[in-house]
Biopython code that builds the backbone (N, CA, C, O; Angstrom):
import numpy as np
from Bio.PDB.StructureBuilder import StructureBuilder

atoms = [
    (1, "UNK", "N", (114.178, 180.479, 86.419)),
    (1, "UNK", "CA", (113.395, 179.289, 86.672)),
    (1, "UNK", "C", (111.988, 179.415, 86.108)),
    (1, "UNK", "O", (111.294, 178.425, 85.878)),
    (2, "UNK", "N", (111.678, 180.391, 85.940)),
    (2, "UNK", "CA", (109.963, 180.586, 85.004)),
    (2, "UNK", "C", (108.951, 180.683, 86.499)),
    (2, "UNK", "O", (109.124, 180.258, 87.642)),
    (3, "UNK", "N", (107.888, 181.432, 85.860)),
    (3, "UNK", "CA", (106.847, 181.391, 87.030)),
    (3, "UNK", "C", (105.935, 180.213, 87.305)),
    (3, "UNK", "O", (105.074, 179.712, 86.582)),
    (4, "UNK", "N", (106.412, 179.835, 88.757)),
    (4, "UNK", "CA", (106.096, 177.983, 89.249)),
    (4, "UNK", "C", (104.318, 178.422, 88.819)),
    (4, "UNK", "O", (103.677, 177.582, 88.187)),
    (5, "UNK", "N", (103.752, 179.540, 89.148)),
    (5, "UNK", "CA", (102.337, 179.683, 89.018)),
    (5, "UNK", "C", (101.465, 179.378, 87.581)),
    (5, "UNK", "O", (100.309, 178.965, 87.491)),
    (6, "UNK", "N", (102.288, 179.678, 86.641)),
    (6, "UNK", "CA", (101.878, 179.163, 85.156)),
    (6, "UNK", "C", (102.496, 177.713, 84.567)),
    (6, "UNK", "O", (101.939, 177.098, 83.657)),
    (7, "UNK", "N", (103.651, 177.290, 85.179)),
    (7, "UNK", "CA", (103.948, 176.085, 85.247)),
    (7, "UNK", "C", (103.008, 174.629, 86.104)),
    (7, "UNK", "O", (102.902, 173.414, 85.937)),
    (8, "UNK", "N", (102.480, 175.680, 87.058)),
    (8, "UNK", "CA", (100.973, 174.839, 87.649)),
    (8, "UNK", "C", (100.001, 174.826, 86.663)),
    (8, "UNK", "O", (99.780, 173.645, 86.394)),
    (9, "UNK", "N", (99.809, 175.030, 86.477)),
    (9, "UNK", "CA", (98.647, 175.735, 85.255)),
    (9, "UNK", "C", (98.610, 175.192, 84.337)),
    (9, "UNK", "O", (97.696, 174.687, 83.685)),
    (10, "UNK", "N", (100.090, 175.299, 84.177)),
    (10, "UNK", "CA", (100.115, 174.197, 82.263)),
    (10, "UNK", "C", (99.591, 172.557, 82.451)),
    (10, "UNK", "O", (98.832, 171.942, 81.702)),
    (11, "UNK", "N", (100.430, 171.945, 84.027)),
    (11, "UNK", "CA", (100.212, 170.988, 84.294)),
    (11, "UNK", "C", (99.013, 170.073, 84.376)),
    (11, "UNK", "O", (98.694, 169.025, 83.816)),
    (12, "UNK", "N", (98.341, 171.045, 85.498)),
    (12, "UNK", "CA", (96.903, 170.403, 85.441)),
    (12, "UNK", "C", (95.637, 170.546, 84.791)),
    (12, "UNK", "O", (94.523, 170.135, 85.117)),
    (13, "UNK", "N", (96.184, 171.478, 83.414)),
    (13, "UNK", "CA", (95.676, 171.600, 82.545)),
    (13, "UNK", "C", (94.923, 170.169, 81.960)),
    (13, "UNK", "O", (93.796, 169.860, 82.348)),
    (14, "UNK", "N", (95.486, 169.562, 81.241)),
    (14, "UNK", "CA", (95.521, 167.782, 81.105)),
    (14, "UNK", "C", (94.359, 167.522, 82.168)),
    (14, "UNK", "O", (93.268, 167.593, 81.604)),
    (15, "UNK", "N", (94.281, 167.318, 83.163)),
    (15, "UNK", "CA", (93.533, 166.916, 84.235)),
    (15, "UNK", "C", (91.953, 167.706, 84.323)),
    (15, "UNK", "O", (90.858, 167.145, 84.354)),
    (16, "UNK", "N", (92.148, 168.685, 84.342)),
    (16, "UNK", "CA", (90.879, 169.525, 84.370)),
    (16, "UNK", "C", (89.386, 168.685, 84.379)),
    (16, "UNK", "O", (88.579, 168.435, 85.275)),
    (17, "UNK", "N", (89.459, 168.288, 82.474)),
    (17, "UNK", "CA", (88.052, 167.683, 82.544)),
    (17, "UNK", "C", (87.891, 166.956, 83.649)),
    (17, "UNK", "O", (86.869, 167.162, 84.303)),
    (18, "UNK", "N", (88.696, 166.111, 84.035)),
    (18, "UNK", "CA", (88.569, 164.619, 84.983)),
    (18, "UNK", "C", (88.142, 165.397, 86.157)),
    (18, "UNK", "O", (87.517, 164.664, 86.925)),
    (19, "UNK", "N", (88.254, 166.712, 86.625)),
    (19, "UNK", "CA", (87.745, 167.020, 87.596)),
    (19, "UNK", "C", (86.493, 167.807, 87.619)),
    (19, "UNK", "O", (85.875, 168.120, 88.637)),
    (20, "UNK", "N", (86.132, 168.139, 86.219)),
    (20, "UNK", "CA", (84.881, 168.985, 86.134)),
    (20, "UNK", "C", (83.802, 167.565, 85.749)),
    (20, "UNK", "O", (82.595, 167.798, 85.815)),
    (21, "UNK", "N", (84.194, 166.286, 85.398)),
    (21, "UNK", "CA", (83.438, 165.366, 85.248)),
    (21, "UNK", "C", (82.974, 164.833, 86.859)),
    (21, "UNK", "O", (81.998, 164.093, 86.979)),
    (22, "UNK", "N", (83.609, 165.194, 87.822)),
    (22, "UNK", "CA", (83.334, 164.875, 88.941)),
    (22, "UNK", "C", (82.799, 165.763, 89.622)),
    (22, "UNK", "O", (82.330, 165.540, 90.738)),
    (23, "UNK", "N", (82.791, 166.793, 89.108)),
    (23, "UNK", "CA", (81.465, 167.961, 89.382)),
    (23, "UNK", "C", (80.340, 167.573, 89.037)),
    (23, "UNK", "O", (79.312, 167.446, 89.703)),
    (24, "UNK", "N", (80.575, 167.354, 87.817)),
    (24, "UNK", "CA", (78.768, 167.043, 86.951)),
    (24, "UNK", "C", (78.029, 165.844, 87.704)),
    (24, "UNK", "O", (76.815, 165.776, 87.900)),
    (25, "UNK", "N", (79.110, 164.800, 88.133)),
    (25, "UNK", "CA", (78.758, 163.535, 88.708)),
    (25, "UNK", "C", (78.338, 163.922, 89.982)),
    (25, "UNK", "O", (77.688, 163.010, 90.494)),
    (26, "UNK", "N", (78.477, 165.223, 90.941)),
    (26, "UNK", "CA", (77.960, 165.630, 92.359)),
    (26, "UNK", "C", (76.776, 166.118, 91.608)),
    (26, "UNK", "O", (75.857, 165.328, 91.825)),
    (27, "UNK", "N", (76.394, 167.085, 90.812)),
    (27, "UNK", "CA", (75.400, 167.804, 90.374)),
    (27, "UNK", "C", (74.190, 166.548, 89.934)),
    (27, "UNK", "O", (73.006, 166.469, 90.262)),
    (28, "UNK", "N", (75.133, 165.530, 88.962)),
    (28, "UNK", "CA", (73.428, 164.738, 88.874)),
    (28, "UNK", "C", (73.233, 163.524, 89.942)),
    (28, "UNK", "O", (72.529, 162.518, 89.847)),
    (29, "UNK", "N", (73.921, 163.870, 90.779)),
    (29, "UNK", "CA", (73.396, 162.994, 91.889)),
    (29, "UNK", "C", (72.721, 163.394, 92.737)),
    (29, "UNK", "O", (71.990, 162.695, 93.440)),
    (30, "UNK", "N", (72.916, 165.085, 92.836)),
    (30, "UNK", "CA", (72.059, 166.076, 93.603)),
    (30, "UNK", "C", (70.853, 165.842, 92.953)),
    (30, "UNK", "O", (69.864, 165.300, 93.448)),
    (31, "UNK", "N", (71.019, 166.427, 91.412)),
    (31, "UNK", "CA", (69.486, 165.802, 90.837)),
    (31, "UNK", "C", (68.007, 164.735, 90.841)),
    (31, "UNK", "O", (66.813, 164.778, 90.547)),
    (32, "UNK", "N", (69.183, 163.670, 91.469)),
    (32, "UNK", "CA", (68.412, 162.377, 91.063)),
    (32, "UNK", "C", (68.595, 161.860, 92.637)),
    (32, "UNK", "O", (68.741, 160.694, 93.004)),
    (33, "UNK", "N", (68.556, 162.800, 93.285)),
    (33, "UNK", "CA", (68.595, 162.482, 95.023)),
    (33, "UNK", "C", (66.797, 162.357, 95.388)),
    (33, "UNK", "O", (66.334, 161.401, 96.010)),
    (34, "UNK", "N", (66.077, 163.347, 94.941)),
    (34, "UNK", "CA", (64.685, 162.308, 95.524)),
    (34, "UNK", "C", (64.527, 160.880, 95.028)),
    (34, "UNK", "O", (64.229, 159.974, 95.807)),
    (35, "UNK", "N", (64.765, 160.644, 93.493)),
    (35, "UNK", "CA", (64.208, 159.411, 92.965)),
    (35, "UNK", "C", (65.145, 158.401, 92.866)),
    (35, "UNK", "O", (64.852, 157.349, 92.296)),
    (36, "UNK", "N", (66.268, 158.593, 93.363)),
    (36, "UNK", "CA", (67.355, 157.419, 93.605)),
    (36, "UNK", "C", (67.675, 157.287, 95.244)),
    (36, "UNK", "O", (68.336, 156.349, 95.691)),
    (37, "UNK", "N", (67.110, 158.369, 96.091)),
    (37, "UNK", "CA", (67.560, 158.242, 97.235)),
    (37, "UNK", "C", (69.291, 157.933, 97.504)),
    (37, "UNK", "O", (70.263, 158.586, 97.126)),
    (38, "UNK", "N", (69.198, 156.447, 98.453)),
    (38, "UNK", "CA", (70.380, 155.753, 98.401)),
    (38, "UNK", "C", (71.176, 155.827, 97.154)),
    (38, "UNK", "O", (72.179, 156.538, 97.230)),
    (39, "UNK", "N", (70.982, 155.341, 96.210)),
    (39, "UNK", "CA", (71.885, 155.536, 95.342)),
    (39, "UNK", "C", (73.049, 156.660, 94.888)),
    (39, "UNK", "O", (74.234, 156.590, 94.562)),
    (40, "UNK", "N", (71.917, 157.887, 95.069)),
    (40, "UNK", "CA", (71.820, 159.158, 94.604)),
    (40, "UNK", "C", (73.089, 159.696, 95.858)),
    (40, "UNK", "O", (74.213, 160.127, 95.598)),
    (41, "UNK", "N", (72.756, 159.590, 96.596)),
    (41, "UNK", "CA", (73.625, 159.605, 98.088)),
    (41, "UNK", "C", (74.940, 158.979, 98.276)),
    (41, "UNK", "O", (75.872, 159.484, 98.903)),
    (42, "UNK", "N", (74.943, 157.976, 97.756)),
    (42, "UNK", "CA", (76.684, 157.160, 97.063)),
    (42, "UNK", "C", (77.202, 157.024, 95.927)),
    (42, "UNK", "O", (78.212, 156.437, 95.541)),
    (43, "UNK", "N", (76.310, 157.702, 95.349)),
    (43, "UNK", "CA", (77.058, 158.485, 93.938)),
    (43, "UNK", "C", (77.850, 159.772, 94.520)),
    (43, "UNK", "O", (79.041, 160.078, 94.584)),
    (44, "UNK", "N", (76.635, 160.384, 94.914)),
    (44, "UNK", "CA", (77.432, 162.103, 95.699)),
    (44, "UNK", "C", (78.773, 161.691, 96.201)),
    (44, "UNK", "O", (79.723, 161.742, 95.419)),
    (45, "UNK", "N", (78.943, 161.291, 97.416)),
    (45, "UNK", "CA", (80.076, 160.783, 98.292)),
    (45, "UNK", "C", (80.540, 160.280, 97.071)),
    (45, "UNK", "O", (81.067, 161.234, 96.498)),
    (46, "UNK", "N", (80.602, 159.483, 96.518)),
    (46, "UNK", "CA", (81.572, 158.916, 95.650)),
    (46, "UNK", "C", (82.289, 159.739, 94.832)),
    (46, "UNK", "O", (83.513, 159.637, 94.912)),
    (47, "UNK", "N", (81.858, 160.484, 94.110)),
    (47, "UNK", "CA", (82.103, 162.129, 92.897)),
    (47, "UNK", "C", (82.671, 162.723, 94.072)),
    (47, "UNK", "O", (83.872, 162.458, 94.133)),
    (48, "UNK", "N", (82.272, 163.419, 95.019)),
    (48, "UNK", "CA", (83.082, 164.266, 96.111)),
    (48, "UNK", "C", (84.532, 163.783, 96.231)),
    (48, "UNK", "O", (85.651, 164.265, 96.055)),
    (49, "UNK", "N", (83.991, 162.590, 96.620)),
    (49, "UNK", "CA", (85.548, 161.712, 97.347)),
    (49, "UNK", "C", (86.740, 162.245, 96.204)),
    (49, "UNK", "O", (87.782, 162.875, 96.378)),
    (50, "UNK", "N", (85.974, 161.593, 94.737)),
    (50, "UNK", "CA", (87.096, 161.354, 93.770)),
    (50, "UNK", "C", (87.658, 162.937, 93.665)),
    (50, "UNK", "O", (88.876, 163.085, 93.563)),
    (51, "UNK", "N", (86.953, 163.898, 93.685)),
    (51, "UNK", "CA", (86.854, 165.234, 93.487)),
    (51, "UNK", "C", (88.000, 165.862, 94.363)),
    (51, "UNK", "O", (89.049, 166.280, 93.874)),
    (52, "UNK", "N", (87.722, 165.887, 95.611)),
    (52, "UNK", "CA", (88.694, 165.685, 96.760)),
    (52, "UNK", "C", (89.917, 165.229, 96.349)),
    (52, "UNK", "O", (90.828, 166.054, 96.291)),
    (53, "UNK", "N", (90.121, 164.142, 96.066)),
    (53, "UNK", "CA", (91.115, 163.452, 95.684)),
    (53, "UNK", "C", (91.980, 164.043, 94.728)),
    (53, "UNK", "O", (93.186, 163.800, 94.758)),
    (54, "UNK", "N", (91.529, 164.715, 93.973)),
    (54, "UNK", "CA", (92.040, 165.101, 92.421)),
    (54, "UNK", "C", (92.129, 166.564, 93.421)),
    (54, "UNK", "O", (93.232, 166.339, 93.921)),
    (55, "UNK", "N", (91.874, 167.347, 93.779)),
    (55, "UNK", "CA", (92.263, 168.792, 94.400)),
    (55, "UNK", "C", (93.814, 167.910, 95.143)),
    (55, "UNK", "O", (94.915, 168.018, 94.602)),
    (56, "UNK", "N", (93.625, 167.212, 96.226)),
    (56, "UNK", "CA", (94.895, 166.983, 96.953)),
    (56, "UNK", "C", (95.709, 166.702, 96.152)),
    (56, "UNK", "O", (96.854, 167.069, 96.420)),
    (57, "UNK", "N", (95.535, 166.115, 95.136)),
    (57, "UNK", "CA", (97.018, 165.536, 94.012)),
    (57, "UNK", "C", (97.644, 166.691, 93.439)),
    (57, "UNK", "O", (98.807, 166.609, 93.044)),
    (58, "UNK", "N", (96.781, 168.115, 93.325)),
    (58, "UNK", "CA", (96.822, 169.699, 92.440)),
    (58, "UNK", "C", (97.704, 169.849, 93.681)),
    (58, "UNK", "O", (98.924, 169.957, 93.559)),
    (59, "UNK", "N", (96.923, 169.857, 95.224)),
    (59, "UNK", "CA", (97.973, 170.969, 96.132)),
    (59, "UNK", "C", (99.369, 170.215, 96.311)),
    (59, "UNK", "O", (100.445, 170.805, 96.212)),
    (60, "UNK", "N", (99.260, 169.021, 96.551)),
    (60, "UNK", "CA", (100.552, 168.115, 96.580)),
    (60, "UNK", "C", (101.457, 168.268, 95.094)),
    (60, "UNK", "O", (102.428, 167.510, 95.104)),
    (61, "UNK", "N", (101.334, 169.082, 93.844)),
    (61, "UNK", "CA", (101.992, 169.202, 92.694)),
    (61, "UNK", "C", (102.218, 170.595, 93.011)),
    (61, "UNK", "O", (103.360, 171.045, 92.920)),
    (62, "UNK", "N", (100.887, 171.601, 93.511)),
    (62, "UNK", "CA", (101.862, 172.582, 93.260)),
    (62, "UNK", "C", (102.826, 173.432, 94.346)),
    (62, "UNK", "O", (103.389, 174.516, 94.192)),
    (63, "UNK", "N", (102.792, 172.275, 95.826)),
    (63, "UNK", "CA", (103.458, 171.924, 96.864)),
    (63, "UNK", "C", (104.964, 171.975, 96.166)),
    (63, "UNK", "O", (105.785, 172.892, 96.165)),
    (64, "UNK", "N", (105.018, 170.804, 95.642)),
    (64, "UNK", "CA", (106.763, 170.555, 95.140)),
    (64, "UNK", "C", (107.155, 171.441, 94.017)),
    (64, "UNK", "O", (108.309, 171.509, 93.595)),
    (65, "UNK", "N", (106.252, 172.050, 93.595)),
    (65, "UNK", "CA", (106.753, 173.107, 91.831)),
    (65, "UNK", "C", (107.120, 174.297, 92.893)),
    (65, "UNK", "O", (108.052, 174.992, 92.490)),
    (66, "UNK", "N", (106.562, 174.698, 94.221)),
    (66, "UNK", "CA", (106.967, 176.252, 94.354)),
    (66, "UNK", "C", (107.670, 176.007, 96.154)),
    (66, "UNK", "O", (107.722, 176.901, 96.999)),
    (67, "UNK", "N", (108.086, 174.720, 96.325)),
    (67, "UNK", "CA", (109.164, 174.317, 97.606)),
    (67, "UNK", "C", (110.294, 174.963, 97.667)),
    (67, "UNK", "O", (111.087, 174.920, 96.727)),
    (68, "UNK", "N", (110.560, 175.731, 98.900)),
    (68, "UNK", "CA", (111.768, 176.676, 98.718)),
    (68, "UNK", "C", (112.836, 175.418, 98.664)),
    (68, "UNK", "O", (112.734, 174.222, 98.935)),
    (69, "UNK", "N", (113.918, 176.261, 98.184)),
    (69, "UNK", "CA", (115.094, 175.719, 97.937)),
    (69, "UNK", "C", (116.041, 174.955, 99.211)),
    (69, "UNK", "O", (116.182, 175.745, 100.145)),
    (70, "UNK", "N", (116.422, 174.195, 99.351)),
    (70, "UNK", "CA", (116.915, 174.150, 101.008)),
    (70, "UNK", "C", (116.192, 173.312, 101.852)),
    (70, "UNK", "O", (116.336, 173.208, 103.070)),
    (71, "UNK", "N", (115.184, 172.552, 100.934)),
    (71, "UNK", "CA", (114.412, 171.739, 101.761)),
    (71, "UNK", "C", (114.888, 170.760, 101.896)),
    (71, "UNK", "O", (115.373, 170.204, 100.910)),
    (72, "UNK", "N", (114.939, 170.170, 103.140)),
    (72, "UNK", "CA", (115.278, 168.867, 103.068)),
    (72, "UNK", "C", (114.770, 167.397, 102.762)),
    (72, "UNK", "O", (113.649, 167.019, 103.103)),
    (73, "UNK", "N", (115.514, 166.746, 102.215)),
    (73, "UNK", "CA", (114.719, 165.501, 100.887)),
    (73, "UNK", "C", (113.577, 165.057, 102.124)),
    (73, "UNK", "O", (112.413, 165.427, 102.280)),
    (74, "UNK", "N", (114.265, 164.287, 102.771)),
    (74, "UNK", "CA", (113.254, 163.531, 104.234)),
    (74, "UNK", "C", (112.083, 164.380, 104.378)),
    (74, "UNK", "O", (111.017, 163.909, 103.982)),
    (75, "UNK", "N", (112.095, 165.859, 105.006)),
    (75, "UNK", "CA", (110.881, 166.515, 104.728)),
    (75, "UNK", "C", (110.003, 166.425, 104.154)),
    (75, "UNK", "O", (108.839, 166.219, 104.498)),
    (76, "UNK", "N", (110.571, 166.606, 102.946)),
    (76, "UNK", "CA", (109.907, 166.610, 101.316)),
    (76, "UNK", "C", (108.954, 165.405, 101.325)),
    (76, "UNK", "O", (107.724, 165.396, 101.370)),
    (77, "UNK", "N", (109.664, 164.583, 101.280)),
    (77, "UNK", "CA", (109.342, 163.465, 100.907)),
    (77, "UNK", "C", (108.233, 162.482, 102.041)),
    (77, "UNK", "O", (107.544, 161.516, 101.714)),
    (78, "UNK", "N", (108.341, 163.025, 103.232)),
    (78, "UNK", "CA", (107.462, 162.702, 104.241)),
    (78, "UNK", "C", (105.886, 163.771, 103.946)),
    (78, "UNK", "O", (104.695, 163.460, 103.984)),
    (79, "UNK", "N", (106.344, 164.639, 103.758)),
    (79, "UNK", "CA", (104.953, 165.722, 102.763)),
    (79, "UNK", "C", (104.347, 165.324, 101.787)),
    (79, "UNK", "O", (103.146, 165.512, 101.593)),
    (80, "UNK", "N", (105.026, 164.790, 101.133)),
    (80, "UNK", "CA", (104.658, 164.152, 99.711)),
    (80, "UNK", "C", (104.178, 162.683, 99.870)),
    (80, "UNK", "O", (103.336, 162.395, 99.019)),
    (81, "UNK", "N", (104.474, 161.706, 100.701)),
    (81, "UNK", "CA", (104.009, 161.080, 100.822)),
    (81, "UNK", "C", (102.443, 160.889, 101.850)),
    (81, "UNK", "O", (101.661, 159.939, 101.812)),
    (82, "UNK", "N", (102.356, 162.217, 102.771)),
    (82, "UNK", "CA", (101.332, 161.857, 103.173)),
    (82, "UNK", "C", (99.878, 162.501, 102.206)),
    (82, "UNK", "O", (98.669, 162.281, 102.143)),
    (83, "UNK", "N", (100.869, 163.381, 101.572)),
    (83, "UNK", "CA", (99.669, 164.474, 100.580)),
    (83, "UNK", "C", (99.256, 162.819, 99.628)),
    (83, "UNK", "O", (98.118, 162.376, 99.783)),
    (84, "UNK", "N", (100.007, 162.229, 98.932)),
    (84, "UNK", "CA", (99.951, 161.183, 98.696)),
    (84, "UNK", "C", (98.681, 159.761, 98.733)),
    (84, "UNK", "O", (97.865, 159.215, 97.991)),
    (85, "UNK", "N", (99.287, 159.667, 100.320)),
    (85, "UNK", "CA", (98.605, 158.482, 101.178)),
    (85, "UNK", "C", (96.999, 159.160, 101.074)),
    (85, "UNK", "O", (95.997, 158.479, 100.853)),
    (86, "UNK", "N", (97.003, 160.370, 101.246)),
    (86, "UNK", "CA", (95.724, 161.186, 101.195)),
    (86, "UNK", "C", (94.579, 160.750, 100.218)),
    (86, "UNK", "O", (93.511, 160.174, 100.422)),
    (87, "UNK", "N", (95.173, 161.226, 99.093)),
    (87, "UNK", "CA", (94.971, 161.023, 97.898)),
    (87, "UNK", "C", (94.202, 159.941, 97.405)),
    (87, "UNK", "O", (93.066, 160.024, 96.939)),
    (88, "UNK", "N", (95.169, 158.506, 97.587)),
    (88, "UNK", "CA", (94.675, 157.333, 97.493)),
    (88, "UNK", "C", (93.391, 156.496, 97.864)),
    (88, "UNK", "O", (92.570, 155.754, 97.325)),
    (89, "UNK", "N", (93.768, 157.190, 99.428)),
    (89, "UNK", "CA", (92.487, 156.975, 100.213)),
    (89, "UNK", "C", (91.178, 157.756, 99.593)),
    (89, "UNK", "O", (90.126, 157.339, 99.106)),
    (90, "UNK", "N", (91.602, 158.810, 99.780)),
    (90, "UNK", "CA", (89.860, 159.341, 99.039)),
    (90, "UNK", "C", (89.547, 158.644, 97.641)),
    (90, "UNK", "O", (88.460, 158.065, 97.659)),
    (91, "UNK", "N", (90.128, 158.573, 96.626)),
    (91, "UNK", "CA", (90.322, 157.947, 95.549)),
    (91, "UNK", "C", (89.495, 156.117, 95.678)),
    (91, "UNK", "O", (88.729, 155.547, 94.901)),
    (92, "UNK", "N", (90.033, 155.718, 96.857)),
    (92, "UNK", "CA", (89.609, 154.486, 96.748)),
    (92, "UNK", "C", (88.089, 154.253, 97.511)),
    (92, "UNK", "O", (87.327, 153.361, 97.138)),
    (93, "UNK", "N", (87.751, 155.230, 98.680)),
    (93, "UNK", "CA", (86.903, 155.351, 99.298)),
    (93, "UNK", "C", (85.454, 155.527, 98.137)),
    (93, "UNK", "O", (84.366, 154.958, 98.037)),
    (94, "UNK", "N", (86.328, 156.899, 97.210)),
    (94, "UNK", "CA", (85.334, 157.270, 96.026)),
    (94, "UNK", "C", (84.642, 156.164, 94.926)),
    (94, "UNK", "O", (83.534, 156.082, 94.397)),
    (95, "UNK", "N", (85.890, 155.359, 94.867)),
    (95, "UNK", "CA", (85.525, 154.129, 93.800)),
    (95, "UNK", "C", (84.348, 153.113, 94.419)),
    (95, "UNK", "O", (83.351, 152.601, 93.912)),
    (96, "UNK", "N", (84.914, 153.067, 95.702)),
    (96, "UNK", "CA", (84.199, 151.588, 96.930)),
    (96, "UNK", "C", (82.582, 152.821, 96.567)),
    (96, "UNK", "O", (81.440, 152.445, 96.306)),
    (97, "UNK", "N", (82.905, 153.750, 96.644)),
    (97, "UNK", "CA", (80.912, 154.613, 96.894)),
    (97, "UNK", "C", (80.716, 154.481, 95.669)),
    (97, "UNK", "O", (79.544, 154.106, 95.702)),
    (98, "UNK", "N", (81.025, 154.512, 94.457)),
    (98, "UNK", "CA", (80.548, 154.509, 93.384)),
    (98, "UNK", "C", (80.398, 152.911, 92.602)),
    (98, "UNK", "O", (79.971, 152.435, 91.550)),
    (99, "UNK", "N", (80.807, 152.636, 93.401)),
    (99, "UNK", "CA", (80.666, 150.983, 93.236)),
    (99, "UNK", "C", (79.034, 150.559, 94.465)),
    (99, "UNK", "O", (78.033, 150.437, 93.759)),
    (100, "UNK", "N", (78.879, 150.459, 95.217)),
    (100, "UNK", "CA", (77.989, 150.991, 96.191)),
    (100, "UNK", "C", (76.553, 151.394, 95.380)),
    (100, "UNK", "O", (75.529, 150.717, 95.284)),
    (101, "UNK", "N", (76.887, 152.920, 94.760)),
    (101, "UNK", "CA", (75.719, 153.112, 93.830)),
    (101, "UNK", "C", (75.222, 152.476, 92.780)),
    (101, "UNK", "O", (74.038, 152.174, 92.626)),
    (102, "UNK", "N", (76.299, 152.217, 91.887)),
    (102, "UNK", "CA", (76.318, 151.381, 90.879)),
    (102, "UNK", "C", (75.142, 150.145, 91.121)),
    (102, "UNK", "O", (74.114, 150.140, 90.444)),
    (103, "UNK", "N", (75.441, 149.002, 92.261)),
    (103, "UNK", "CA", (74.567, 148.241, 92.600)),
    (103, "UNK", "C", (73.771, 147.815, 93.805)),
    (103, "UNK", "O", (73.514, 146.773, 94.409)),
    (104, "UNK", "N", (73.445, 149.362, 93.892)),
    (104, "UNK", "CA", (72.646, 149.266, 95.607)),
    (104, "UNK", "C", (71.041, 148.390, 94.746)),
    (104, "UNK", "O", (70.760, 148.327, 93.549)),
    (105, "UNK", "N", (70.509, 147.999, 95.610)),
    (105, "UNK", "CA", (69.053, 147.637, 95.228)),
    (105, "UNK", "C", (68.326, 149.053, 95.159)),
    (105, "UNK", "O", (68.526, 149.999, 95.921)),
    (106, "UNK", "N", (67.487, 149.004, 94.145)),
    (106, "UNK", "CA", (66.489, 149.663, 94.004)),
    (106, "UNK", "C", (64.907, 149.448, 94.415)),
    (106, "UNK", "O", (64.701, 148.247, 94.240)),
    (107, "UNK", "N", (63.897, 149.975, 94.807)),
    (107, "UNK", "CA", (62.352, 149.624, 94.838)),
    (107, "UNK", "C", (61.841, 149.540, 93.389)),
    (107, "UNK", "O", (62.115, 150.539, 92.724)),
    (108, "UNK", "N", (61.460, 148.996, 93.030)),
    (108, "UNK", "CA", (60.806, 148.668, 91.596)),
    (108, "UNK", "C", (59.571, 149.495, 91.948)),
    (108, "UNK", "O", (58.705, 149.021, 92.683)),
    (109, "UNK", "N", (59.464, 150.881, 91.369)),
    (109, "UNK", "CA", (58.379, 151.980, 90.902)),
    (109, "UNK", "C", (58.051, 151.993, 90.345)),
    (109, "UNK", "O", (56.863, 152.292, 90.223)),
    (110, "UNK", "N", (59.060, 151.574, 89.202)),
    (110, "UNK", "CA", (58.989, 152.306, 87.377)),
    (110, "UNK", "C", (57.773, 151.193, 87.160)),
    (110, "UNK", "O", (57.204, 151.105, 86.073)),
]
sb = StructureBuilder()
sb.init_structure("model")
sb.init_model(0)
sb.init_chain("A")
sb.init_seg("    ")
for serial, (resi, resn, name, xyz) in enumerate(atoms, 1):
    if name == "N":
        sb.init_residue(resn, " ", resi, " ")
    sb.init_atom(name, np.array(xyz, "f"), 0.0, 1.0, " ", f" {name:<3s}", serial, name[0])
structure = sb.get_structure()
């Protein structure tokens, strides 16, 4: 059957950037947290969320690549769907915060 551990590996290979872009997106929101405040603050949550999101979709893949044999589908599939339901939610929570930042009001400084 090949080792499920490099077969993870190959997979979310593909994916990677999308999750190191949601690093950078926590990091410059950390950055720009004195002079955006609010904003800066639902950007974070927002990048986390999505970040979050994209780890649960990795453990929920490499959940079913290394599932002993003998499992039963219903199980399975009740696992998979809540790793799932998980997923979505942070995913959408992340979008609603980054939508949030996108057009919170600002104080006119500049």
């Amino acid at each position: 059957m090949g080792n499920p551990s490099a077969a993870f590996t190959m997979s979310i290979l593909p994916q990677l950037p999308l999750f190191i872009a949601y690093v950078v997106g926590v990091a410059f929101a950390a950055s720009y947290a004195r002079s955006l405040q609010r904003a800066a603050l639902m950007a974070g949550i927002g990048f986390g969320l999505l970040a979050l999101a994209w780890v649960v979709g990795a453990a929920s893949q490499y959940y079913a690549m290394t599932m002993m044999r003998g499992v039963r589908s219903a199980s399975l599939g009740m696992t998979l769907a809540g790793f799932m339901l998980l997923r979505e939610l942070a995913s959408v929570a992340g979008v609603v915060f980054l939508l949030l930042a996108i057009f919170a009001r600002r104080t006119p400084e500049a």
